[in-house]
C-alpha positions as CSV (number, residue, x, y, z in Angstrom):
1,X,100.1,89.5,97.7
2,X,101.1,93.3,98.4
3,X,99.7,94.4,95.2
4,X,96.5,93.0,96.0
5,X,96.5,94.1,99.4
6,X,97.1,97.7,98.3
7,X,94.2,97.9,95.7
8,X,91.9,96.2,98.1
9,X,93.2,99.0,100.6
10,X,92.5,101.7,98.0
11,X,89.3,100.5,96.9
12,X,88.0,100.1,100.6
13,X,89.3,103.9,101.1
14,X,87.8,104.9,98.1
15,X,84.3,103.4,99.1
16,X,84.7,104.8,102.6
17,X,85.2,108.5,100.8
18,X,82.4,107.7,98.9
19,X,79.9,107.0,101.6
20,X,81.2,110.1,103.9
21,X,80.5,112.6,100.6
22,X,77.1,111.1,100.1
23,X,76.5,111.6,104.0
24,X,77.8,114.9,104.0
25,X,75.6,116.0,101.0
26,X,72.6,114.9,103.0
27,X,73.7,116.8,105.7
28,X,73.9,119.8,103.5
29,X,70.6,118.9,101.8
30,X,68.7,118.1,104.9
31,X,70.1,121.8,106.3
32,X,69.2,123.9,103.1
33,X,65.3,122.0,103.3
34,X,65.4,123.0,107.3
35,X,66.4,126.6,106.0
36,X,63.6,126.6,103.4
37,X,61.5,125.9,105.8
38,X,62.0,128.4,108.3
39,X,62.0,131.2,105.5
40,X,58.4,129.6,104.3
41,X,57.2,130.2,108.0
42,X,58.5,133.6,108.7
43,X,56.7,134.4,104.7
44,X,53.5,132.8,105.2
45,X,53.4,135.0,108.7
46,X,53.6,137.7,106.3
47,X,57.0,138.6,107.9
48,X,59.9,138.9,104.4
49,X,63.5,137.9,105.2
């Protein structure tokens, strides 16, 4: 009973951890491409960072 409930409980937690690092990674990734992007603009107008 309890001991179940508890692993079920950890594993659940664990998943839900899981799933907010991969979204935050995306975030992170998808802000790093955005940032990539601005600095190819500003160098293909011939303008360096």
């Amino acid at each position: 009973g309890l001991e179940w409930t508890f692993r079920g409980g950890f594993e659940i937690a664990c998943s839900n951890a899981r799933a907010r690092n991969v979204k935050h990674t995306l975030k992170v990734n998808n802000n790093r491409t955005r940032d990539l992007t601005r600095f190819g603009e500003l160098e293909s107008k011939g303008i360096s960072a």
